[in-house]
C-alpha positions as CSV (number, residue, x, y, z in Angstrom):
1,X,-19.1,6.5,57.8
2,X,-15.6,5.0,58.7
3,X,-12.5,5.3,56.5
4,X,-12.9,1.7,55.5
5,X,-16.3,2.3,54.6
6,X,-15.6,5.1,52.3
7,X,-12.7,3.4,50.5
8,X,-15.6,0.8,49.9
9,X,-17.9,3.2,48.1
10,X,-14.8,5.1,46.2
11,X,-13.6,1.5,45.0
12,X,-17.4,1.0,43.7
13,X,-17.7,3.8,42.6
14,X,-14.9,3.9,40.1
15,X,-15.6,-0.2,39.4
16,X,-18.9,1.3,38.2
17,X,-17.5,4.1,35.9
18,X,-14.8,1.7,34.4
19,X,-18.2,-0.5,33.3
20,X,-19.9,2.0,32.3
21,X,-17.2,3.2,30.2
22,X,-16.0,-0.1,28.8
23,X,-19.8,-0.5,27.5
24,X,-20.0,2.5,26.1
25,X,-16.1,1.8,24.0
26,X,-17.3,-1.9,23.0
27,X,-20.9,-0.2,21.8
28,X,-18.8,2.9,20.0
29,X,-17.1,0.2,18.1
30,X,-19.5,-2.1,17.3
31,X,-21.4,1.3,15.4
32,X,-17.9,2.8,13.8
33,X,-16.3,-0.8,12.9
34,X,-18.5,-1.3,9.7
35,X,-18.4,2.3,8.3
36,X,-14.6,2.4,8.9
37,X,-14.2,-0.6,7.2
38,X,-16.5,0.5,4.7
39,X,-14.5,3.3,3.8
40,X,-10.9,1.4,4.1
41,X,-12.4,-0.7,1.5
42,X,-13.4,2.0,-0.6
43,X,-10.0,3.7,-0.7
44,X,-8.2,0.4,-1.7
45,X,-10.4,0.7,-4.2
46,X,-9.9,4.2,-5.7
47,X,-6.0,3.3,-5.3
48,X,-6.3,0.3,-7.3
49,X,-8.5,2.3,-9.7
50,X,-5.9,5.6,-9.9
51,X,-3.2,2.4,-11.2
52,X,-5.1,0.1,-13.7
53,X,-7.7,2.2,-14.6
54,X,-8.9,-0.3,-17.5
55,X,-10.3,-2.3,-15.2
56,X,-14.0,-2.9,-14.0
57,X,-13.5,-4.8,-10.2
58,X,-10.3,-5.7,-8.4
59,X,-10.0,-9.0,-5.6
60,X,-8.1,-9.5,-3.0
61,X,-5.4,-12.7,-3.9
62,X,-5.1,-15.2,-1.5
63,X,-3.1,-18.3,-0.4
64,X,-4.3,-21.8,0.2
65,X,-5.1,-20.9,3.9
66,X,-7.4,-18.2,2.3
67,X,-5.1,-15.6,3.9
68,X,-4.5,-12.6,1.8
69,X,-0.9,-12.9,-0.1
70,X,2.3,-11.0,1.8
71,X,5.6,-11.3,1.4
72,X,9.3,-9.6,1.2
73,X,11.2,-9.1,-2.0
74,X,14.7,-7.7,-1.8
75,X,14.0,-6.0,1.8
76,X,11.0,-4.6,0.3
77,X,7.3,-5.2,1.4
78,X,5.0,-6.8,-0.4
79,X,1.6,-5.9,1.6
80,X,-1.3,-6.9,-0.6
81,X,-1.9,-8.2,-4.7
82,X,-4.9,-7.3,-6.1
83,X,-6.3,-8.9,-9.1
84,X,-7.6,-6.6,-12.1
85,X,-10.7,-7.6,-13.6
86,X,-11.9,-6.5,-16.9
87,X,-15.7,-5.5,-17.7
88,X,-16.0,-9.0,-19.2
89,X,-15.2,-10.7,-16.3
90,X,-11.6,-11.7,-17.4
91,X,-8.3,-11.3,-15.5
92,X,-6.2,-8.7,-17.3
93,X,-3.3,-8.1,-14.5
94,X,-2.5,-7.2,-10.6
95,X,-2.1,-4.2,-8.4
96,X,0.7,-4.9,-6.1
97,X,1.0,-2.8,-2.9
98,X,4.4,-2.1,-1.5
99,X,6.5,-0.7,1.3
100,X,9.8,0.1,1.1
101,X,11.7,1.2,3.9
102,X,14.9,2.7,2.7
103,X,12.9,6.6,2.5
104,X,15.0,9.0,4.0
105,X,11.9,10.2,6.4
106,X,10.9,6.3,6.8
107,X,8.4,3.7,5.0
108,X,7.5,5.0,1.8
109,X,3.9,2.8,0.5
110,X,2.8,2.4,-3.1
111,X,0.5,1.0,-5.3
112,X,1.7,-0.6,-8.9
113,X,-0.4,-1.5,-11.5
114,X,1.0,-4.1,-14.3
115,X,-1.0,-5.4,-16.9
116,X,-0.5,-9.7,-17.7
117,X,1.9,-8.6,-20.6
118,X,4.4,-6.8,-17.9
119,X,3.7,-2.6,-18.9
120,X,3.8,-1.1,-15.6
121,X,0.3,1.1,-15.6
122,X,2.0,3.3,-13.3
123,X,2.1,3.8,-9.7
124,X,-0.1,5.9,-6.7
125,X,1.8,7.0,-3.8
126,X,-0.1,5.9,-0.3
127,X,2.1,7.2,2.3
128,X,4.9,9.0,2.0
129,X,7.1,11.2,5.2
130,X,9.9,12.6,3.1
131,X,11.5,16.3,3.1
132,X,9.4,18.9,2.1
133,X,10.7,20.5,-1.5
134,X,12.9,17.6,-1.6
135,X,11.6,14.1,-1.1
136,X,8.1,14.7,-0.7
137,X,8.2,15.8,-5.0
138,X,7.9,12.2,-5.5
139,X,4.5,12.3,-6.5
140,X,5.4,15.0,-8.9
141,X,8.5,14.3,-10.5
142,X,9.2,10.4,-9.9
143,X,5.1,9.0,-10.4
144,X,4.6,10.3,-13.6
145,X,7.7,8.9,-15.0
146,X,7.0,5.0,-14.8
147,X,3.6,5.3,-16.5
148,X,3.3,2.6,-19.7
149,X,6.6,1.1,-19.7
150,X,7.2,-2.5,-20.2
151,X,10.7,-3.2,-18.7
152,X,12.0,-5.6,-16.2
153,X,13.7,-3.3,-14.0
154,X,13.8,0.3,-13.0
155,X,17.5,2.4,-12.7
156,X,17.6,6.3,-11.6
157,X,20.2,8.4,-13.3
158,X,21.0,12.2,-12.3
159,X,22.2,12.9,-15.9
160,X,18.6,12.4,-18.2
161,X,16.9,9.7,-18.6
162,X,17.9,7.9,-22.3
163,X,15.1,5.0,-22.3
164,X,12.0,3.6,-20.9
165,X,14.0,1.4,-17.6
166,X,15.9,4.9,-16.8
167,X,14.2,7.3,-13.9
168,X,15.3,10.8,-13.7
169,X,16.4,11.2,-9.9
170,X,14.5,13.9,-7.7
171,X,17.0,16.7,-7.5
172,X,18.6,16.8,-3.9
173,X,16.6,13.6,-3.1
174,X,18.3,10.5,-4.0
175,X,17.5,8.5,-0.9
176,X,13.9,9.1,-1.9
177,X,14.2,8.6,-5.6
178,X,16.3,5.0,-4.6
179,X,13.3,4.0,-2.5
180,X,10.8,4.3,-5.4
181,X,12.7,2.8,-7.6
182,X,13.3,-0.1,-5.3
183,X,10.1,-0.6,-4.2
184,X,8.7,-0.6,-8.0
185,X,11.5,-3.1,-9.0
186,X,10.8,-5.4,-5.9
187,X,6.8,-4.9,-6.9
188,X,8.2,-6.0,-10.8
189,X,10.3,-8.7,-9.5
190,X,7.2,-10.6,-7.7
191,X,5.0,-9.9,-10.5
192,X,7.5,-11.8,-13.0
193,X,8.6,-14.6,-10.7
194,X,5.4,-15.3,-8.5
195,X,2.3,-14.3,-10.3
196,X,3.3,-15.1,-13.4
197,X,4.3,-18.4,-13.0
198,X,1.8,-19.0,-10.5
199,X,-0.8,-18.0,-13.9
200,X,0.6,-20.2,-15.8
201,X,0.3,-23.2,-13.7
């Protein structure tokens, strides 16, 4: 067999394996892409579930191209609305998921749950890269902190909170505590000036 020859059957060969091997990828993902979807679904779910836990079903809010509803408040993501249905079938508020990108270890992403008369349910931390001991106490110290209140706006103070719009600040961790904040106020702010008036229209 000549060198030309053998370049032939190497080139064939490897034209074969790369078939092979794409077949094999597109059939891999044809098997995985319903189960991961599936289970993506599912865990929107539980998150919308851990923020408004009063209700029975939530649905996905779109806009008149039938796209699901994005958009940017003050810097800050808005990356999906959610409507909360009560067990009667009735609309009884949103979850709003956000991004801010002001953490000091990068994107921090967060659920909010807010009832149609404004009381923030709360909020459920999605991803967060912050220090550890420092940043990454969010979910401990800053979450638990915004549960039931019905205010407008959100401030952090290093001194003691003295009413329901007042977060105590993560000690050491300001840049994170200033990300949370803002992302629940941009969340608060779309709720009030989008959804609300887009109910009432």
């Amino acid at each position: 067999m000549n060198e030309k020859s053998a370049m032939i059957k190497d080139a064939l060969i490897l034209f074969a394996i790369t078939v092979v091997a794409g077949l094999l990828l597109g059939v891999v993902y044809d098997v995985t892409k319903e189960p991961i979807a599936q289970q993506k679904e599912k865990a929107k779910q539980e998150a919308c579930a851990n923020v408004f836990a009063a209700a029975a079903s939530f649905e996905t809010v779109t806009d008149s191209s039938g796209a699901a509803v994005s958009a940017a408040v003050d810097g800050v993501d808005i990356d999906e609305v959610m409507q909360a249905i009560g067990s009667d079938g009735s609309h009884v508020g949103y979850v709003i998921t956000v991004t801010d990108h002001e953490g000091y270890g990068g994107d921090i992403q967060f659920s909010i749950g807010v009832t149609l008369d404004g009381t923030l349910n709360g909020i459920s931390i999605l991803s967060i890269s912050e220090t550890a001991g420092l940043g990454m106490k969010a979910g401990d110290v800053l979450v638990p902190q915004f549960a039931n209140k019905n205010v407008e706006q959100f401030t952090y103070t290093k001194s003691g909170a003295a009413n329901d719009s007042e977060i105590d600040a993560i000690s050491g961790a300001t840049i994170t505590t200033n990300a949370v904040v803002n992302g629940v106020n941009a969340g608060l702010a779309y709720f009030h000036d989008v959804l609300l008036v887009s109910d009432s229209l």
